[in-house]
C-alpha positions as CSV (number, residue, x, y, z in Angstrom):
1,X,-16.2,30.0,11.0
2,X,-14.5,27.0,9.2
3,X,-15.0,23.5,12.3
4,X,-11.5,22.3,12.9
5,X,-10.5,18.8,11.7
6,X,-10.0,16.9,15.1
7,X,-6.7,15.8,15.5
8,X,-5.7,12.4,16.7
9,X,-2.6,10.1,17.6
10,X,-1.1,8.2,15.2
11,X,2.3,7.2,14.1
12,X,4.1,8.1,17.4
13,X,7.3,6.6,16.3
14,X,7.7,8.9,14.3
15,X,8.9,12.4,14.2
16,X,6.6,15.5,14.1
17,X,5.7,16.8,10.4
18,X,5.9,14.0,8.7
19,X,5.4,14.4,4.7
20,X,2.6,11.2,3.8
21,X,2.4,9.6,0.5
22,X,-0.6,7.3,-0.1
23,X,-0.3,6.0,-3.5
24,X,-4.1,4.5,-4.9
25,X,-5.4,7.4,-3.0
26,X,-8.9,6.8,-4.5
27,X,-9.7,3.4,-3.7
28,X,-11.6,2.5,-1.1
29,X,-8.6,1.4,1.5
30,X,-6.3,4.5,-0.1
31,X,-9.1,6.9,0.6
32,X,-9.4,5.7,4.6
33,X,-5.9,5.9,5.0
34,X,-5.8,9.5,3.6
35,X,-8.6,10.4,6.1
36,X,-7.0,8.6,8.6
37,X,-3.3,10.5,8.0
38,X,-5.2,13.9,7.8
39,X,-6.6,13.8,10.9
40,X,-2.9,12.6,12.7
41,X,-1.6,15.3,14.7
42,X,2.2,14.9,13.9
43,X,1.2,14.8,9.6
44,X,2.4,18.1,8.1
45,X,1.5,17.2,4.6
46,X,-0.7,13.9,2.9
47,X,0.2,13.4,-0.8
48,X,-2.5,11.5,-2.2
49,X,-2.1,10.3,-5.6
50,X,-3.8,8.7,-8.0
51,X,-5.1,8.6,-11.5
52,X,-7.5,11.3,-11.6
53,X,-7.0,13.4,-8.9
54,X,-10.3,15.1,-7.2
55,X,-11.5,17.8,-5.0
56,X,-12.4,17.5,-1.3
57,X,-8.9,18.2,0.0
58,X,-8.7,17.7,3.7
59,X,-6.4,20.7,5.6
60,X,-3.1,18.5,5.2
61,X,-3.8,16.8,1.8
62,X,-2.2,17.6,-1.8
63,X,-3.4,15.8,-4.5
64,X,-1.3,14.2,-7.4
65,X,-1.5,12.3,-10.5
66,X,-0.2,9.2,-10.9
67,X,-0.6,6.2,-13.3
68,X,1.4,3.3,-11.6
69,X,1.3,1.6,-15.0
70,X,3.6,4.5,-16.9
71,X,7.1,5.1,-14.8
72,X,7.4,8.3,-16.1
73,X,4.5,9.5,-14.2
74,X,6.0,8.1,-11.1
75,X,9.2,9.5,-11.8
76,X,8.0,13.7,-11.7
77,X,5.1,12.5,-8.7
78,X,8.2,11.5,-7.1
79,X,10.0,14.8,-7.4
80,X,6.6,17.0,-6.8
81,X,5.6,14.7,-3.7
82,X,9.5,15.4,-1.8
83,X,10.0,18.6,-2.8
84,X,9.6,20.3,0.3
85,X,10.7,18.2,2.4
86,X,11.6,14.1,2.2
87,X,9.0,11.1,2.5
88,X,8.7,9.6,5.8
89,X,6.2,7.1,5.0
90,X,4.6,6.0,1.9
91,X,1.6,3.7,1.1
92,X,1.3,2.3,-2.0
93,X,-2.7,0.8,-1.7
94,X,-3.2,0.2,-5.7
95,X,-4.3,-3.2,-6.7
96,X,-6.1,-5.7,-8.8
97,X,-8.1,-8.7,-8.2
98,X,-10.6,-8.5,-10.7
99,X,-12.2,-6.0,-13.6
100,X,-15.1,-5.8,-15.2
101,X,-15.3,-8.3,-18.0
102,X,-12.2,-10.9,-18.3
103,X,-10.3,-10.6,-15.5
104,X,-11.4,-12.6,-12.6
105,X,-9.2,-15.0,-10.2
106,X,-8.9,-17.8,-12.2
107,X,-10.5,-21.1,-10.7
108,X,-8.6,-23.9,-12.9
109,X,-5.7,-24.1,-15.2
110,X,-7.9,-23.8,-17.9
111,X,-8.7,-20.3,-17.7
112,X,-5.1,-18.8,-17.6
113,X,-5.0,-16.2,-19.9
114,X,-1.4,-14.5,-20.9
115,X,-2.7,-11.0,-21.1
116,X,-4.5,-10.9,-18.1
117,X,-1.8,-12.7,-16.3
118,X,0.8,-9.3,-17.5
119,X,-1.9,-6.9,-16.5
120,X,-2.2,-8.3,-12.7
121,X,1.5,-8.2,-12.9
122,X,1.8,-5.1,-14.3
123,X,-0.5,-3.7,-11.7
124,X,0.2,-5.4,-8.3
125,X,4.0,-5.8,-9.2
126,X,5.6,-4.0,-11.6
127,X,3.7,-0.9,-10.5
128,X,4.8,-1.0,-7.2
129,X,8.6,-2.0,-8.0
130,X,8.8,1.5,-10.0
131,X,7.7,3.5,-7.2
132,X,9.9,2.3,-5.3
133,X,12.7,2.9,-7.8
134,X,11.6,6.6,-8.0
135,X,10.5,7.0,-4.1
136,X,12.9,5.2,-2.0
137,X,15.8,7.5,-3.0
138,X,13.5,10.5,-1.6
139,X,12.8,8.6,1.8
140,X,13.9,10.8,5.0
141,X,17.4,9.6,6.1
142,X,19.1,9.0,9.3
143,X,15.2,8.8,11.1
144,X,12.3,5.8,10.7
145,X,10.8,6.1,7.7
146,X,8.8,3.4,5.9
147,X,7.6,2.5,2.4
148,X,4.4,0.1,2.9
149,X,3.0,-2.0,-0.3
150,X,-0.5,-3.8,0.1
151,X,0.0,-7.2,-0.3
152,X,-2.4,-10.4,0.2
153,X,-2.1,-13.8,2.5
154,X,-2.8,-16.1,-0.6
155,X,0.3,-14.5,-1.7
156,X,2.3,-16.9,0.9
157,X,3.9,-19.8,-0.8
158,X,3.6,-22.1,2.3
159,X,0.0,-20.8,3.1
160,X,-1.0,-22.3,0.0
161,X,-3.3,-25.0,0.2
162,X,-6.9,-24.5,-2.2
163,X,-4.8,-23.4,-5.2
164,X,-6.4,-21.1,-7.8
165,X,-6.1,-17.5,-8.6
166,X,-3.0,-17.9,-10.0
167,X,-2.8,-14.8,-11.9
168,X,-3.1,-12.9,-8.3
169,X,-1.4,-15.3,-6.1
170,X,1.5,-15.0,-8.6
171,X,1.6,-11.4,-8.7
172,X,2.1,-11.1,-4.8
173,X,3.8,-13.4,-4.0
174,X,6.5,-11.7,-6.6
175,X,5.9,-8.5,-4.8
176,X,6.9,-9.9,-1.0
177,X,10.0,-11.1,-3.1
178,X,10.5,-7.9,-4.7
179,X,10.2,-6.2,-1.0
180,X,12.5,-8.5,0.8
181,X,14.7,-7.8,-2.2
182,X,14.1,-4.0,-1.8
183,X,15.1,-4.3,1.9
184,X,18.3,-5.7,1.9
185,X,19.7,-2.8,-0.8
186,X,17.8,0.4,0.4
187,X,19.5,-0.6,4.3
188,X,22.8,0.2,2.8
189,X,22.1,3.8,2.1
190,X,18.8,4.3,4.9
191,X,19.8,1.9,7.8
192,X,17.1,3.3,10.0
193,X,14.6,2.8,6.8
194,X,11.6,0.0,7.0
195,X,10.5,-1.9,3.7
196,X,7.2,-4.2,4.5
197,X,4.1,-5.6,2.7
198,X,0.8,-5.5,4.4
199,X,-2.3,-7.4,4.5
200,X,-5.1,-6.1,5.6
201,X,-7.9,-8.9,5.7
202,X,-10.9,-8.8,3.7
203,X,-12.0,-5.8,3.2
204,X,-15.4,-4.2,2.3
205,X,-13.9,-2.5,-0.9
206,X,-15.4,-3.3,-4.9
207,X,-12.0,-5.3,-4.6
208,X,-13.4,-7.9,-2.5
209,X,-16.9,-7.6,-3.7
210,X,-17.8,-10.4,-5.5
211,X,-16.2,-12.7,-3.0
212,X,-17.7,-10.7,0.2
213,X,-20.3,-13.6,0.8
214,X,-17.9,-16.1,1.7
215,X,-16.0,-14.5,4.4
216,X,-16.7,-15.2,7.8
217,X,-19.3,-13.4,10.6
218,X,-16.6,-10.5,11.9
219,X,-14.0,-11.0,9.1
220,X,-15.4,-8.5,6.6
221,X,-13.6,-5.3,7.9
222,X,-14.8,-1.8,6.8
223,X,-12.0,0.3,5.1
224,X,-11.5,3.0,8.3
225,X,-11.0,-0.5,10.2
226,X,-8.3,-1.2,7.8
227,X,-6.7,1.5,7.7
228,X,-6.4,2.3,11.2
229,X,-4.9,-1.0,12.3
230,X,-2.6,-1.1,9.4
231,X,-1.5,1.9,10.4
232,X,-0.9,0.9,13.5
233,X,1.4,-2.0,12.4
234,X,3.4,0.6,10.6
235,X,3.9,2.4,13.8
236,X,4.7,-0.6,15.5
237,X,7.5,-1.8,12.6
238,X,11.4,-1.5,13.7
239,X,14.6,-2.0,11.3
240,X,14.7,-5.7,11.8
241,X,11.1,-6.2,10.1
242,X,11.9,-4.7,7.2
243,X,11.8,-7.2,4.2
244,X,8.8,-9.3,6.1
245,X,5.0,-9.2,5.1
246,X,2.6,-8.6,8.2
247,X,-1.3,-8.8,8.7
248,X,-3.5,-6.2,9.8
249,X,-3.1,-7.6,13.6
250,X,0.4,-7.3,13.6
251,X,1.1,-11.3,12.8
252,X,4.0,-11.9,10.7
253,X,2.9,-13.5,7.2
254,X,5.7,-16.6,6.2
255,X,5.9,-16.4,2.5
């Protein structure tokens, strides 16, 4: 006899079945979300997506391929992922920091490099403003729904004070512009609709790894950690935060 999932409480500001989209569905945050949403009581359906979709569905999740850098993938995940019923909350949880080999934050001027600087873009930016161009117009109406992007503190203009990594900074701080931006339009069709970034602290992730020895005792969070209290911030968002960036303890983030 097949052991139930056990189910818990999560997004209670929500309404029952909600239809889940996590995009970056296999990373390490993406993957704790998707556990964390399968296990939620009022989640009828998780669409994980990502590039190479796996096995090891849970009893709520459908997975999807999706390659944030081509929009025409997007574009038909966006029609498979809402057609049974509209999105009440997406996730997008992709992201670059570094790769193997010449992308790496940059520590001086010296190293900026133009192709690496339109490959961060493309990935932490660009990538995220095409789901939403394909997505938002399938959010639930009339009823809180929410489209969440992943973004970073050193992504805050004013929070900038040790300089470097400009390829990343760069690329998020375009994206809280690109959400506030995102905000204001998508409130005149889905007024009851949230737009946010999140940041979810340093996370133990391949990510953050090569950086992991710097954070402080009790800052390195593990990835169920993360996605539990981000998902938590989500459930605590109303209409007037939509446009705003907001940590993984519910702070606000000025950018």
């Amino acid at each position: 006899m097949a052991r139930k999932t056990p189910q818990v409480t999560l997004l209670q500001s929500f309404p029952e079945g909600l239809n889940v989209a996590v995009v970056g569905a296999s990373g390490g945050i993406g993957e704790a979300l998707v556990r964390h949403l399968d296990a939620a009581a009022n989640v009828a359906t998780v669409q994980a997506l990502t590039r190479s979709p796996g096995s090891g569905n849970g009893a709520r999740v459908r997975r999807l391929t999706v390659d944030i850098l081509d929009e025409d993938s997007i574009r038909r995940a966006a029609g498979v992922a809402s057609a049974d019923a509209p999105i009440d909350l997406l996730i997008v949880a992709s992201g670059v920091l570094h790769l193997p080999g010449p992308i790496m934050p940059e520590k001086t001027l010296r190293e900026l490099d133009a192709e690496v600087m339109a490959h961060v873009l493309a990935i932490n930016t660009i990538g995220p403003a095409m789901v939403a161009k394909h997505f938002l117009p399938r959010m639930r109406p009339g009823t809180k729904s929410v489209f969440a992007v992943l973004s970073a503190r050193v992504g805050s203009i004013s929070d900038n004070r040790l300089g470097g990594w400009y390829s990343y900074r760069a690329s998020k701080a375009a994206l809280n512009m690109l959400l506030k931006t995102l905000a204001i339009e998508h409130a005149r069709r889905f007024p009851a609709s949230i737009v946010a970034g999140l940041h979810p602290g340093t996370v133990a992730t391949p990510l953050s790894a090569p950086f992991q020895q710097r954070v402080p005792e009790g800052k390195l969070f593990t990835p169920d950690f993360a996605a539990g209290r981000l998902l938590a911030v989500i459930d605590g968002l109303e209409v007037s935060d939509s446009g705003s960036v907001f940590a993984w303890d519910g702070s606000r983030i000025e950018c």
